[in-house]
C-alpha positions, -999 to +999 in steps of 0.1 A: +572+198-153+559+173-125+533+190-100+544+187-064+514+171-056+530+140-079+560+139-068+550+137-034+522+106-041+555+092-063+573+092-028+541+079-012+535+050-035+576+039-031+573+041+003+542+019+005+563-008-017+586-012+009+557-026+029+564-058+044+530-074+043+517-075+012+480-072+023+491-040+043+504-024+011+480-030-013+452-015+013+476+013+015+479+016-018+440+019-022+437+054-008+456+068-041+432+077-069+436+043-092+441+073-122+472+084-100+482+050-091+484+041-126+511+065-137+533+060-108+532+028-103+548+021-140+571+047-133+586+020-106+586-003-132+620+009-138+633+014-103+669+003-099+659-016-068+643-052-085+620-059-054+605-027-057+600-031-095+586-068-089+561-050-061+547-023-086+538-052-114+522-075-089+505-042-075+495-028-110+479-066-113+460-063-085+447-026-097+437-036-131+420-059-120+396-038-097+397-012-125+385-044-149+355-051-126+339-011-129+353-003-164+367-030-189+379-006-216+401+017-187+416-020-181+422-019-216+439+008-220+465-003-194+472-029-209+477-010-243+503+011-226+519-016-216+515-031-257+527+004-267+557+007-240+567-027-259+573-011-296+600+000-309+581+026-318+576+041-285+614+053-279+616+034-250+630+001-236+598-013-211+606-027-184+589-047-161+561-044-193+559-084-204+556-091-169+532-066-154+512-078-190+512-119-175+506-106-137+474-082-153+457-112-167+468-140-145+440-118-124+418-104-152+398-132-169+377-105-188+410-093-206+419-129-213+404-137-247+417-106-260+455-098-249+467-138-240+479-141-280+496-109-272+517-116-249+527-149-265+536-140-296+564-117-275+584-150-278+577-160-312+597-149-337+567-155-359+548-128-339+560-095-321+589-116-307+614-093-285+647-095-293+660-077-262+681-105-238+668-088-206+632-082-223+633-119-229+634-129-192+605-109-182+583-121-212+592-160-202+585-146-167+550-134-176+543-163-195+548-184-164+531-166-143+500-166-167+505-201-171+504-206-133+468-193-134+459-211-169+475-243-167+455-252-199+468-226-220+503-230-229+504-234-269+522-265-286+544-240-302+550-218-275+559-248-252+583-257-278+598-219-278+605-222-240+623-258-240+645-239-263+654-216-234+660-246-213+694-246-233+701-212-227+736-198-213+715-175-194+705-190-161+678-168-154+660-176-188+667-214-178+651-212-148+619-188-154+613-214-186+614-242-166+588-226-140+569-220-168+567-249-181+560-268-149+533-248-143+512-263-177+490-295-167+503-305-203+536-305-200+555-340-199+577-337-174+593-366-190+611-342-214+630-321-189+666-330-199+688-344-169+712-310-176+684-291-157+677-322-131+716-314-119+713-281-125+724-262-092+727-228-105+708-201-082+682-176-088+659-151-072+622-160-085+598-134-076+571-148-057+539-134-035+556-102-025+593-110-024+624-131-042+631-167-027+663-178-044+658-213-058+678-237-077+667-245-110+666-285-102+645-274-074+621-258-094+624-290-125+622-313-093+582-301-083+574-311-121+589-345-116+569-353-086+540-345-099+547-372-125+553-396-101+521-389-073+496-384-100 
Protein backbone atom coordinates (compact mmCIF):
# COMPACT_ATOMS: atom_id res chain seq x y z
CA UNK A 1 0.00 0.00 0.00
CA UNK A 2 1.42 3.67 -0.77
CA UNK A 3 1.97 5.75 2.62
CA UNK A 4 0.06 9.01 2.43
CA UNK A 5 2.96 10.84 2.96
CA UNK A 6 3.90 9.46 -0.89
CA UNK A 7 1.11 10.02 -2.36
CA UNK A 8 1.02 13.42 -1.30
CA UNK A 9 4.98 14.28 -2.43
CA UNK A 10 3.69 12.19 -5.80
CA UNK A 11 1.11 15.16 -6.10
CA UNK A 12 3.81 17.62 -5.04
CA UNK A 13 6.41 16.54 -7.50
CA UNK A 14 3.51 16.68 -10.61
CA UNK A 15 2.58 19.78 -9.52
CA UNK A 16 6.06 21.20 -9.58
CA UNK A 17 6.36 19.80 -13.31
CA UNK A 18 3.80 21.94 -14.41
CA UNK A 19 6.26 24.69 -13.52
CA UNK A 20 6.80 27.16 -16.20
CA UNK A 21 10.37 28.12 -15.65
CA UNK A 22 12.44 25.52 -15.60
CA UNK A 23 14.92 26.98 -13.09
CA UNK A 24 11.85 27.53 -10.69
CA UNK A 25 11.11 23.83 -10.78
CA UNK A 26 14.09 22.25 -10.35
CA UNK A 27 14.79 24.55 -7.15
CA UNK A 28 11.45 23.43 -6.13
CA UNK A 29 12.13 20.23 -6.77
CA UNK A 30 15.29 20.38 -4.41
CA UNK A 31 13.36 20.51 -1.10
CA UNK A 32 12.18 16.61 -1.73
CA UNK A 33 14.64 14.13 -0.28
CA UNK A 34 16.65 13.14 -3.64
CA UNK A 35 15.76 9.25 -2.21
CA UNK A 36 12.04 10.36 -2.52
CA UNK A 37 12.59 12.21 -5.63
CA UNK A 38 13.98 9.27 -7.20
CA UNK A 39 10.93 7.02 -7.00
CA UNK A 40 8.42 9.50 -8.02
CA UNK A 41 9.88 11.04 -10.47
CA UNK A 42 10.18 7.65 -12.67
CA UNK A 43 6.75 7.00 -11.69
CA UNK A 44 6.05 10.19 -14.17
CA UNK A 45 7.96 8.59 -16.55
CA UNK A 46 4.82 7.06 -17.63
CA UNK A 47 2.42 9.93 -17.22
CA UNK A 48 -0.20 10.13 -20.00
CA UNK A 49 0.60 13.75 -20.36
CA UNK A 50 4.20 13.69 -22.76
CA UNK A 51 5.36 17.21 -21.41
CA UNK A 52 5.10 16.08 -18.04
CA UNK A 53 6.96 12.76 -18.83
CA UNK A 54 9.70 14.75 -20.90
CA UNK A 55 9.97 17.18 -17.51
CA UNK A 56 10.63 14.18 -15.03
CA UNK A 57 13.64 12.70 -17.42
CA UNK A 58 15.25 16.07 -17.87
CA UNK A 59 14.62 16.48 -14.09
CA UNK A 60 15.85 12.96 -13.09
CA UNK A 61 19.11 14.19 -15.35
CA UNK A 62 19.60 17.01 -13.38
CA UNK A 63 19.24 14.81 -9.99
CA UNK A 64 21.67 12.19 -10.88
CA UNK A 65 23.77 14.30 -11.60
CA UNK A 66 23.99 16.06 -8.04
CA UNK A 67 23.60 12.64 -6.61
CA UNK A 68 26.81 11.60 -9.02
CA UNK A 69 28.86 14.51 -7.42
CA UNK A 70 28.37 13.14 -3.41
CA UNK A 71 27.97 9.39 -4.19
CA UNK A 72 28.94 7.70 -7.70
CA UNK A 73 27.66 4.25 -6.92
CA UNK A 74 23.83 5.80 -5.69
CA UNK A 75 24.19 7.41 -9.48
CA UNK A 76 24.80 3.97 -10.43
CA UNK A 77 22.17 2.38 -9.27
CA UNK A 78 19.82 4.84 -11.06
CA UNK A 79 20.91 4.21 -13.86
CA UNK A 80 20.69 0.27 -13.27
CA UNK A 81 17.02 0.73 -12.76
CA UNK A 82 16.72 2.29 -15.54
CA UNK A 83 19.06 -0.86 -17.38
CA UNK A 84 16.72 -3.17 -15.48
CA UNK A 85 13.26 -1.34 -16.35
CA UNK A 86 14.67 -2.01 -20.00
CA UNK A 87 14.66 -6.13 -19.73
CA UNK A 88 12.36 -8.14 -20.70
CA UNK A 89 12.85 -9.56 -17.69
CA UNK A 90 11.56 -6.93 -15.55
CA UNK A 91 7.73 -7.40 -16.58
CA UNK A 92 7.46 -4.12 -17.65
CA UNK A 93 7.47 -1.92 -20.79
CA UNK A 94 9.94 1.41 -19.66
CA UNK A 95 9.16 4.25 -20.60
CA UNK A 96 10.80 7.33 -20.83
CA UNK A 97 13.90 4.78 -19.69
CA UNK A 98 16.38 5.15 -23.03
CA UNK A 99 15.80 8.67 -22.74
CA UNK A 100 16.08 9.56 -19.04
CA UNK A 101 19.46 6.99 -19.66
CA UNK A 102 20.91 9.71 -22.64
CA UNK A 103 19.59 12.96 -20.46
CA UNK A 104 21.55 11.15 -17.10
CA UNK A 105 24.85 11.14 -18.82
CA UNK A 106 24.63 14.00 -21.29
CA UNK A 107 25.15 15.61 -17.54
CA UNK A 108 27.12 12.89 -15.75
CA UNK A 109 30.72 12.67 -17.24
CA UNK A 110 31.67 10.29 -14.26
CA UNK A 111 29.00 7.69 -15.53
CA UNK A 112 30.21 8.11 -19.10
CA UNK A 113 32.91 5.42 -19.58
CA UNK A 114 30.82 2.97 -18.06
CA UNK A 115 26.91 3.14 -19.26
CA UNK A 116 27.63 5.08 -22.97
CA UNK A 117 28.10 1.36 -24.71
CA UNK A 118 24.88 0.74 -22.86
CA UNK A 119 22.78 2.77 -24.16
CA UNK A 120 24.09 2.28 -27.73
CA UNK A 121 23.89 -1.13 -28.10
CA UNK A 122 19.82 -0.41 -27.41
CA UNK A 123 19.92 0.17 -31.26
CA UNK A 124 22.00 -2.51 -32.32
CA UNK A 125 20.69 -5.56 -33.07
CA UNK A 126 24.15 -6.90 -32.36
CA UNK A 127 23.77 -5.69 -28.72
CA UNK A 128 20.56 -5.37 -26.35
CA UNK A 129 18.74 -3.83 -29.38
CA UNK A 130 14.89 -2.94 -28.43
CA UNK A 131 12.53 -4.17 -30.63
CA UNK A 132 9.61 -2.12 -29.27
CA UNK A 133 8.55 0.73 -32.17
CA UNK A 134 7.71 3.29 -29.44
CA UNK A 135 10.95 2.17 -27.29
CA UNK A 136 12.79 2.85 -30.43
CA UNK A 137 12.06 6.62 -30.56
CA UNK A 138 13.09 7.29 -27.18
CA UNK A 139 16.42 5.25 -27.55
CA UNK A 140 17.23 7.44 -30.96
CA UNK A 141 16.03 10.30 -28.79
CA UNK A 142 18.57 9.54 -26.00
CA UNK A 143 21.24 8.97 -28.34
CA UNK A 144 20.83 12.49 -29.68
CA UNK A 145 20.61 14.00 -26.87
CA UNK A 146 23.94 12.28 -25.57
CA UNK A 147 25.35 13.11 -28.73
CA UNK A 148 24.49 16.74 -28.36
CA UNK A 149 26.84 16.80 -25.32
CA UNK A 150 29.51 14.36 -26.96
CA UNK A 151 29.67 15.33 -30.40
CA UNK A 152 32.79 13.03 -30.67
CA UNK A 153 31.20 9.96 -29.73
CA UNK A 154 28.77 8.73 -32.20
CA UNK A 155 30.18 5.11 -33.39
CA UNK A 156 30.73 4.37 -37.16
CA UNK A 157 28.22 1.66 -36.74
CA UNK A 158 25.82 3.27 -34.78
CA UNK A 159 25.80 6.29 -37.26
CA UNK A 160 25.07 3.87 -39.79
CA UNK A 161 22.05 2.28 -37.62
CA UNK A 162 20.45 5.85 -37.46
CA UNK A 163 20.72 6.78 -41.30
CA UNK A 164 18.69 3.59 -41.51
CA UNK A 165 15.99 5.41 -39.57
CA UNK A 166 16.26 8.30 -41.88
CA UNK A 167 14.08 5.85 -44.24
CA UNK A 168 11.69 5.09 -41.71
CA UNK A 169 7.76 5.37 -42.26
CA UNK A 170 7.72 6.72 -38.81
CA UNK A 171 8.19 10.43 -38.87
CA UNK A 172 9.10 10.75 -35.36
CA UNK A 173 12.01 8.20 -35.76
CA UNK A 174 12.95 10.23 -39.00
CA UNK A 175 13.23 13.23 -37.29
CA UNK A 176 14.91 12.37 -33.78
CA UNK A 177 17.63 10.36 -36.18
CA UNK A 178 18.26 13.17 -38.07
CA UNK A 179 18.83 15.46 -34.81
CA UNK A 180 21.00 12.96 -33.84
CA UNK A 181 22.96 12.85 -36.32
CA UNK A 182 23.38 16.55 -36.82
CA UNK A 183 24.40 16.76 -33.57
CA UNK A 184 27.97 14.52 -34.35
CA UNK A 185 30.95 16.91 -35.46
CA UNK A 186 31.54 13.71 -37.73
CA UNK A 187 28.75 13.42 -39.47
CA UNK A 188 28.92 14.42 -43.33
CA UNK A 189 26.16 16.32 -43.82
CA UNK A 190 26.73 15.53 -47.39
CA UNK A 191 24.86 12.21 -46.95
CA UNK A 192 21.52 13.56 -45.76
CA UNK A 193 19.39 12.32 -48.74
CA UNK A 194 17.24 15.21 -50.45
CA UNK A 195 13.89 13.00 -49.22
CA UNK A 196 14.62 14.60 -45.70
CA UNK A 197 15.92 18.13 -47.27
CA UNK A 198 12.00 18.36 -48.61
CA UNK A 199 10.81 16.73 -45.89
CA UNK A 200 7.93 19.01 -44.28
CA UNK A 201 6.45 16.58 -42.02
CA UNK A 202 5.98 18.11 -38.28
CA UNK A 203 7.08 17.03 -34.92
CA UNK A 204 7.21 18.02 -31.34
CA UNK A 205 11.06 17.77 -30.22
CA UNK A 206 11.50 18.10 -26.66
CA UNK A 207 13.80 20.78 -25.87
CA UNK A 208 14.99 22.76 -22.55
CA UNK A 209 11.75 22.36 -20.69
CA UNK A 210 9.04 22.16 -23.40
CA UNK A 211 8.14 20.73 -27.09
CA UNK A 212 8.76 23.21 -30.13
CA UNK A 213 7.24 21.51 -33.13
CA UNK A 214 9.79 21.52 -35.99
CA UNK A 215 9.96 20.23 -39.44
CA UNK A 216 12.31 17.62 -40.13
CA UNK A 217 14.03 19.75 -43.09
CA UNK A 218 14.37 22.34 -40.48
CA UNK A 219 16.17 20.24 -38.30
CA UNK A 220 18.46 18.49 -41.66
CA UNK A 221 18.75 22.25 -42.79
CA UNK A 222 21.06 23.37 -39.32
CA UNK A 223 23.43 20.36 -40.42
CA UNK A 224 23.68 21.80 -43.93
CA UNK A 225 24.80 25.11 -42.87
CA UNK A 226 27.17 24.08 -40.91
CA UNK A 227 28.69 22.54 -43.98
CA UNK A 228 28.60 25.47 -45.71
CA UNK A 229 29.97 28.37 -42.85
CA UNK A 230 32.64 26.08 -41.53
Amino acid sequence: MTKPYGRKTKLKVGKILLEDNRDVAFEKLKNIPDEQLVGHLFSHFYHKDELIKYRSIAAMGVLCARVEKNNKEKARIILRRIMWNLNDESGGIGWGSPEAMGEILSQSPELVLEFKSILFSYLDPDGNYIEHEMLQRGVIWGIGTYIEVYPNDLTHKIEGLLCGYLHSQDSVKKGYAVRALVNASSFDCSLVPESILTDNSRIDLFHNWNFIKTNIADIALSCINRKIFA
